[in-house]
C-alpha positions in Angstrom: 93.3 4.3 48.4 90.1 6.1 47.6 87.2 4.3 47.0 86.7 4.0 43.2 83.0 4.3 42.0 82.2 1.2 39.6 80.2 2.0 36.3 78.5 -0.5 34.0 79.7 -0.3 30.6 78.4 2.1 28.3 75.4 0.1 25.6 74.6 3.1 23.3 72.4 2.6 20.5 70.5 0.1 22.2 67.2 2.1 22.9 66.3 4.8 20.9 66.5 8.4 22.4 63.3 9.3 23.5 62.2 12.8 22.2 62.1 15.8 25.6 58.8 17.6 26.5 55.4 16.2 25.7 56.6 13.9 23.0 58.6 12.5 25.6 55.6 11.7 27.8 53.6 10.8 25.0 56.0 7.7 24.1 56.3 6.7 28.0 53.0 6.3 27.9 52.2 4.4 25.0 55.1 2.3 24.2 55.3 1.6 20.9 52.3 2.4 19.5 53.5 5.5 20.0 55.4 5.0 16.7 52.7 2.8 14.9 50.0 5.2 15.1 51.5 7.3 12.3 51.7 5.1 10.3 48.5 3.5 10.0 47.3 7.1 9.8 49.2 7.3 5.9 48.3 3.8 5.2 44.6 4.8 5.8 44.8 7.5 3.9 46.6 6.1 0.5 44.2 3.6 0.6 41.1 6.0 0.4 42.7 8.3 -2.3 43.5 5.0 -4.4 40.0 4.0 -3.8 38.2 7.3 -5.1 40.3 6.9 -8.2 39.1 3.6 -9.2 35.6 5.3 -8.7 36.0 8.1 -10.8 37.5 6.1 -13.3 34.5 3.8 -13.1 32.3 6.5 -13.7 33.2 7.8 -16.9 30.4 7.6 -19.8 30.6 4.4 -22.0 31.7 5.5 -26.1 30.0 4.8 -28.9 32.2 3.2 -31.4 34.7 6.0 -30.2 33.6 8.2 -32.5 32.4 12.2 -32.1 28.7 12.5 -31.5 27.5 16.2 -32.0 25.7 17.9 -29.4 21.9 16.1 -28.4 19.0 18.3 -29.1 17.6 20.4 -26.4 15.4 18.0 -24.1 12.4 19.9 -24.0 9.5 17.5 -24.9 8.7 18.7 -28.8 11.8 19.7 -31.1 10.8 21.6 -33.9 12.4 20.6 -37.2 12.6 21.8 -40.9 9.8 19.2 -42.6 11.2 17.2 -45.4 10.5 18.5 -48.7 7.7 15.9 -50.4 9.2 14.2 -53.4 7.4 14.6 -56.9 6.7 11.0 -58.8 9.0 10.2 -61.0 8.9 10.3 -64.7 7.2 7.6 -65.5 4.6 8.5 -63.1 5.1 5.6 -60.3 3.7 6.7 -57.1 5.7 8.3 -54.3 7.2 5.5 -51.7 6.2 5.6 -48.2 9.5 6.4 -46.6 9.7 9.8 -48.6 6.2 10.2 -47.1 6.3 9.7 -43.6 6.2 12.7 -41.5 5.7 12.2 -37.8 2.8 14.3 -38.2 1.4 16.1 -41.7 0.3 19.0 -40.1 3.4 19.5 -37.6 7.2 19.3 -38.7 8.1 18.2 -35.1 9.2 15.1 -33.6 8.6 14.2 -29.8 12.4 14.4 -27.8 11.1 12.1 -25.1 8.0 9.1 -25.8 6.5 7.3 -22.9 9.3 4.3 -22.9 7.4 1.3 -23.9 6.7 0.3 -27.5 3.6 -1.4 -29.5 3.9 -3.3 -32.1 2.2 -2.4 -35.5 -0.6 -4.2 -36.2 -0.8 -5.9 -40.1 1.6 -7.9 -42.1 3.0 -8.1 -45.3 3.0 -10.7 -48.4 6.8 -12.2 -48.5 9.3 -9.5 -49.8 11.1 -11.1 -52.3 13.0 -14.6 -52.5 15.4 -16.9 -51.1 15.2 -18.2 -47.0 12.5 -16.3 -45.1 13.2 -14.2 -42.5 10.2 -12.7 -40.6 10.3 -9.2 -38.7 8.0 -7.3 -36.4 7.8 -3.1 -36.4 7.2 -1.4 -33.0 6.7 2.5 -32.6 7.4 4.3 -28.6 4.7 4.5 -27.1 3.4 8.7 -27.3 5.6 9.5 -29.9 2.6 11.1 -32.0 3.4 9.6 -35.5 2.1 7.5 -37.9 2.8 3.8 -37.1 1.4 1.7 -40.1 3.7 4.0 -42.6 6.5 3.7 -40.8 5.9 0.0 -41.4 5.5 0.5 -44.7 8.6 2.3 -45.4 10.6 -0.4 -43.3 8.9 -2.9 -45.6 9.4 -0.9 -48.8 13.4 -0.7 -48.1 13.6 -4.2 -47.4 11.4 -5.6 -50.0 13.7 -3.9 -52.4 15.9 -5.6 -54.6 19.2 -3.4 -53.6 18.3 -4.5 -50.2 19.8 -7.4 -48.0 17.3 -10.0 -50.0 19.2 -9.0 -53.5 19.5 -11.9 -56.2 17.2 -14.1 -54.3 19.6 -13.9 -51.2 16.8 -13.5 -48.4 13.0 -13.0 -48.2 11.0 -10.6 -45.9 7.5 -10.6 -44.2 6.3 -8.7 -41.6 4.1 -10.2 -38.8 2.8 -8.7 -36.0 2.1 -12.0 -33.8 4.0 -15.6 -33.8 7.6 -16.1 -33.6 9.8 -13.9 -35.9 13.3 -13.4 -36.4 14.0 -9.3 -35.8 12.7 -6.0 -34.6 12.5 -2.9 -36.1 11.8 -0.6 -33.8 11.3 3.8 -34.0 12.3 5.2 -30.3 12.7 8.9 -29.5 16.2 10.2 -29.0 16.1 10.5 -25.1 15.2 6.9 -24.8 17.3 4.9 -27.3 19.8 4.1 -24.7 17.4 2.2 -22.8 16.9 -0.3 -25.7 20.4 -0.7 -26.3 21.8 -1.2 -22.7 25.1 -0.4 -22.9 25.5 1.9 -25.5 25.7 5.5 -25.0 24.3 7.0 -28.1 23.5 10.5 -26.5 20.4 10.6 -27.9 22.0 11.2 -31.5 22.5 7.6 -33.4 20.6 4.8 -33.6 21.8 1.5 -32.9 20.9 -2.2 -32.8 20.6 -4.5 -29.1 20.4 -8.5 -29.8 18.0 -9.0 -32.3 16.1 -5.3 -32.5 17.5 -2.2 -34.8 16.3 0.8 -32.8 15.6 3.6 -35.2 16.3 7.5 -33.2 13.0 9.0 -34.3 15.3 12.6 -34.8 17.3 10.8 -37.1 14.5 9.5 -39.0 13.2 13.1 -39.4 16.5 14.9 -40.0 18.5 12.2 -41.4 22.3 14.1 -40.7 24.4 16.7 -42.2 26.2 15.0 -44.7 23.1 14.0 -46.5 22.6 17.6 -47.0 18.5 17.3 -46.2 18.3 13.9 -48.6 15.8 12.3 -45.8 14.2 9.8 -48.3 17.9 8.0 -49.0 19.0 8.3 -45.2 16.0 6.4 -43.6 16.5 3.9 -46.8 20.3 3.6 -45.4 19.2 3.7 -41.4 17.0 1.2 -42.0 19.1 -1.4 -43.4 22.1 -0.2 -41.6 20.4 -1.4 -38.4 18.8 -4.5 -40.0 22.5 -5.1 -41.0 23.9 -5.6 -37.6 20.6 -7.6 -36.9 22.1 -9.7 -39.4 25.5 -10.2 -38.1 27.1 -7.3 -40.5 29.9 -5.1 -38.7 31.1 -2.3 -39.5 32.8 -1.4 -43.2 35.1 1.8 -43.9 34.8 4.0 -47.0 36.9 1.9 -49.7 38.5 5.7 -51.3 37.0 9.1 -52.3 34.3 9.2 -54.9 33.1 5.8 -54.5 29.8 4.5 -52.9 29.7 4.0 -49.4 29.5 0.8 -48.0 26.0 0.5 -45.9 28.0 -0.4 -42.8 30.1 2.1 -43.2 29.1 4.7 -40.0 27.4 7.3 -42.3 25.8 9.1 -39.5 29.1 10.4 -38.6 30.4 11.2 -42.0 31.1 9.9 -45.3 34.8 10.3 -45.1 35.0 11.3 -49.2 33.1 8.8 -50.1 29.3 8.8 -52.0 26.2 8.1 -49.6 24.5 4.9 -50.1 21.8 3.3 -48.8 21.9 -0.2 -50.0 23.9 -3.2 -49.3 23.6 -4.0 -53.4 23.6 -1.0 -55.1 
């Protein structure tokens, strides 16, 4: 007989087929990292792409009560602005108060877009603003904001010694120092730095707001006041003022109860009046 050639049995699908050509080489060479490669190559790259989302995500601008802001003012250093018509005395001839008074300067109907960043506070103090538990309160004006300090004071102290105010029916008393320990701030800031003094916040230079124990008045709001109010500046820095004193206080926010009636003073009336009446007293 013929010698018969012996052959080992066949084991296929035991190895992989390796790929002809330079793919072939490629794995002879590198074994199985051949394979691997690849795929830390996509892991690597999913990771980055998930990583530049969290980044962008992280990035986006902090809202304000979620509410629409209009547009900031230009951020040139002076805005120009329509003065606020002077009031005439009333009927029975009782003087003008200081918050319909206060311009943030007589001869210019401007106010400054951007102060220095630093504030004073007012020299003086008041007697004690009605009656009930004393609360005392400082005043502070931005530092180069070219207005009149002591009657900004004034008109902070007018609208909280005033019996519709948050000291109504003997609930609180008032008095403004300007040294020793006190209990809140009232501060006037111009728009492009009132998010420094409410960390936090973004108020895009529009609202005012209120950080810890200081209501930070926008100096274009006190100058403006807002649409709504239809150029009643008086009434607005009255409602501004204790707004922001409000929150001091430990007030939230309050929504407008139906159409027709008064606002509620915590009610956001910056952003609207939603049908209801403006109001700028806690007890009208």
């Amino acid at each position: 007989m013929g010698e018969v050639e012996w052959r080992a049995p066949s084991r296929a699908g035991t190895r992989p087929a390796v790929p002809p050509g330079r793919l072939r080489r490629f794995v002879q060479m590198y074994g199985w990292r051949a394979y691997a490669i690849p795929v830390l190559v996509v892991a690597t790259f999913v990771t980055l792409l998930d990583a530049a989302s969290v980044d962008s995500a992280a990035e986006g601008p902090a809202a304000v009560d979620q509410q629409p802001i209009p547009p900031r003012a230009p951020t040139s250093a002076v805005v120009t602005t329509t003065p606020a018509p002077v009031p005439s005395p009333t009927a029975g001839g009782e003087p003008v108060n200081p918050s319909a008074t206060f311009t943030a300067d007589a001869a210019l109907p401007t106010f400054v877009q951007r102060g220095e960043g630093t504030l004073s506070v007012v020299p003086g103090e008041s007697g004690v603003l009605g009656a009930g538990p004393l609360l005392r309160f400082r005043v502070e004006v931005e530092d180069g904001i070219a207005v009149d300090a002591a009657a900004f004071a004034r008109a902070v102290e007018e609208t909280l010694g005033d019996p519709r105010s948050w000291g109504a029916g003997g609930r609180q008393s008032f008095q403004r120092v300007a040294s020793g320990s006190f209990d809140f701030r009232v501060a006037l800031v111009s728009p492009d730095n009132v998010n420094s003094f409410c960390p936090g916040l973004d108020t895009r230079g529009y609202t005012s707001c209120r950080s810890g124990d200081r209501a930070v008045i926008n100096l274009a709001r006190w100058e403006t006041a807002v649409p709504d109010y239809e150029g009643d500046i008086p009434t607005y820095r009255h409602y501004v003022v204790n707004h922001e004193v409000g929150h001091a206080l430990g007030n939230g926010h309050e929504s407008c109860p139906g159409p027709g009636e008064l606002a509620p003073v915590m009610q956001q009336q910056t952003f609207g009046l939603e049908g209801c009446v403006k109001n700028a007293w806690p007890y009208p």
